[in-house]
N, C-alpha and C positions, 0 to 999 in steps of 0.2 A: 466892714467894707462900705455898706450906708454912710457910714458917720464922716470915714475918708472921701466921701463922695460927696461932703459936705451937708447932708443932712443931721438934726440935732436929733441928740439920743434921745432926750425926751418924748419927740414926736415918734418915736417910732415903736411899734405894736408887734411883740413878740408870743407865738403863738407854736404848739406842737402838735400838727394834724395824727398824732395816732393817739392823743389825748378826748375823753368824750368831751363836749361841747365847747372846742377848739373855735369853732366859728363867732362864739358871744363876741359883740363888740367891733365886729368885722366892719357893720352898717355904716359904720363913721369915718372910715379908711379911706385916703381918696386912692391908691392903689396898692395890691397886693401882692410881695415880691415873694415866689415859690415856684417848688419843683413843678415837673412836666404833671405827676401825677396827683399831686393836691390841686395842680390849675385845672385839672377835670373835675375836682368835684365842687369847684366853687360855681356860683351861680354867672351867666351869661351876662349881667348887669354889673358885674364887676370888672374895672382895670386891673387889670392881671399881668406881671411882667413874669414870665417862667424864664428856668433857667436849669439847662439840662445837668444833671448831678458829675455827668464824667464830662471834663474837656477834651475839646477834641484832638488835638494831640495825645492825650492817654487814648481814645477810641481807633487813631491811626495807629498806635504800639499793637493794640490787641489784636485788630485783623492783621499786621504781620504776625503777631503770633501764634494768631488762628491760622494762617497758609504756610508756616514753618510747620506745625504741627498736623495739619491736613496732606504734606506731601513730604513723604519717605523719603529718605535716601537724600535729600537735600541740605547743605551746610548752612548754618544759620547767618546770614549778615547780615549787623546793626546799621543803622542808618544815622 
């Protein structure tokens, strides 16, 4: 998605926060694109672009599917 966004692959720093010392080599990055909950544990001097793991159209399916399944007796309609 970077690269389509016109950034070169080269520059860019691929990294798996459930890996130990995931953070080496951070220092140099002029920003770092990750989830809501890797953006908590980088440090506050960092540009940080997060970006939430579900879109929000999938988040608006589930709470319908949360109030379909929270209330009986009602027929389900897709939207």
């Amino acid at each position: 998605m970077l690269v389509a966004a016109g950034f070169h692959s080269d520059s860019l720093i691929f990294r798996d926060a459930r890996k130990a010392n995931w953070r080496r080599g951070l220092k140099e990055a002029k920003a770092v694109v990750c989830d809501l909950a890797t953006a908590e544990e980088l440090p506050k001097a960092f540009r940080v672009v997060p970006f939430p793991p579900v879109s929000e159209p999938s988040l608006e399916e589930l709470k319908r599917y949360e109030q379909f399944v929270g209330t009986p007796n009602r027929r389900w309609r897709a939207e």
